[in-house]
N, C-alpha and C positions, 0 to 999 in steps of 0.2 A: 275305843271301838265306836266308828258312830251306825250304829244299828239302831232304829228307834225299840226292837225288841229287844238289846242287850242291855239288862239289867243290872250290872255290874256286879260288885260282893255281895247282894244280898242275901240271909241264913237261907233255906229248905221250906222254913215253916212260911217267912214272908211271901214267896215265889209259891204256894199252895193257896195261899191267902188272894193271890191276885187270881189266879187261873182259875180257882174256885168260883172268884166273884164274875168274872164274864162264864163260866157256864156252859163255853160251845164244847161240844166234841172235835175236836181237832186245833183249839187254843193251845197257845204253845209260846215260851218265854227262852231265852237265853242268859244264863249267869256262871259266875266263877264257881268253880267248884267250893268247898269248903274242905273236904277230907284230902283231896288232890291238889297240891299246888300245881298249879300251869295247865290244867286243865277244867274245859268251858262242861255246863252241863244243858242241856236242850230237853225243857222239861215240856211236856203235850198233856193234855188233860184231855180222858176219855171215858165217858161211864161213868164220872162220879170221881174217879182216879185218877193221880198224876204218876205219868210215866218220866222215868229221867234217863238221857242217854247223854254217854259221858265221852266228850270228846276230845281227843289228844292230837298233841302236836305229833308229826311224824315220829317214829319209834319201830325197833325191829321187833319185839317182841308182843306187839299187839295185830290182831287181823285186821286187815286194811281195807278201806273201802276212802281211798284221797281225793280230796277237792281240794283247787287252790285257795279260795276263798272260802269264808261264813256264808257270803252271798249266794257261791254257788252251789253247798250242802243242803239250803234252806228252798234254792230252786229245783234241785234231785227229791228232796221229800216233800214236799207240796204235789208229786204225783203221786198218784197211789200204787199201793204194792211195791215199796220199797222197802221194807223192811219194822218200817214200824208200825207200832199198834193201830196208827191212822194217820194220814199223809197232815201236814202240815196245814191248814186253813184262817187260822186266825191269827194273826199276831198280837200279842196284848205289848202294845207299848208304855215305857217306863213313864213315868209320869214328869210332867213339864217343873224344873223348878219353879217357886214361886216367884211372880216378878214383884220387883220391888215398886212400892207406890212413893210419890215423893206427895208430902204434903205442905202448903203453907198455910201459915197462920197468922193473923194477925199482930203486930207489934204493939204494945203498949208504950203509951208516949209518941212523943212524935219521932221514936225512932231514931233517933241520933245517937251517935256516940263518937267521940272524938271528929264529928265532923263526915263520918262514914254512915252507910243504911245497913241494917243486918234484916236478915227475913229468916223467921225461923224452921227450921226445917226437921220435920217428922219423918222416918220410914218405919212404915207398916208392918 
């Protein structure tokens, strides 16, 4: 899923950890459930509190409120008075892997070996 706010597997406590550190009332993350296979959870921090709402792929035995998209759930609750504790406002997005640095370094000697140049290469 490329949502900069979907967060993938990560536990309950990580996904508290993040929402907790931005602060906003109405920050709000996306990730797998842990206790529910196949289901995403939409977690909002409000007051202090993280609220989780757990969302399922279509099923007859759950109350329905359907969008086609993440995109389009995520733009229904960004208004307010939809149902949750407080409309959607902040996204905390997953954080960027680290890129990789390429380093060179000096060769000792003049670098020769059979006739070929090596340059030695570090990543960071």
């Amino acid at each position: 899923m490329e949502l900069p706010f979907y967060h993938g597997n990560i536990t309950r406590k990580t996904c508290e950890e993040l929402l907790s550190k931005k602060g906003k009332d109405g920050s709000f993350l996306l990730r797998e459930s842990e206790s529910m296979a196949g289901a995403l959870c939409l977690c909002v921090f409000f007051e202090q509190l993280i609220y989780t709402y757990r969302i399922f792929r279509e099923s007859e035995d759950v109350p329905k409120r359907v969008f086609k998209t993440i995109k389009d759930l995520i733009y229904a609750y960004e208004k307010p008075n939809q149902g949750l504790v407080v409309n959607l406002r902040y996204p905390v997005r997953r954080p960027k892997p680290p890129r990789r640095r390429i380093r060179k370094s000096k060769v000792e000697g003049d670098g020769d070996y059979d006739g070929k140049r090596f340059i030695s290469v570090f990543l960071a």
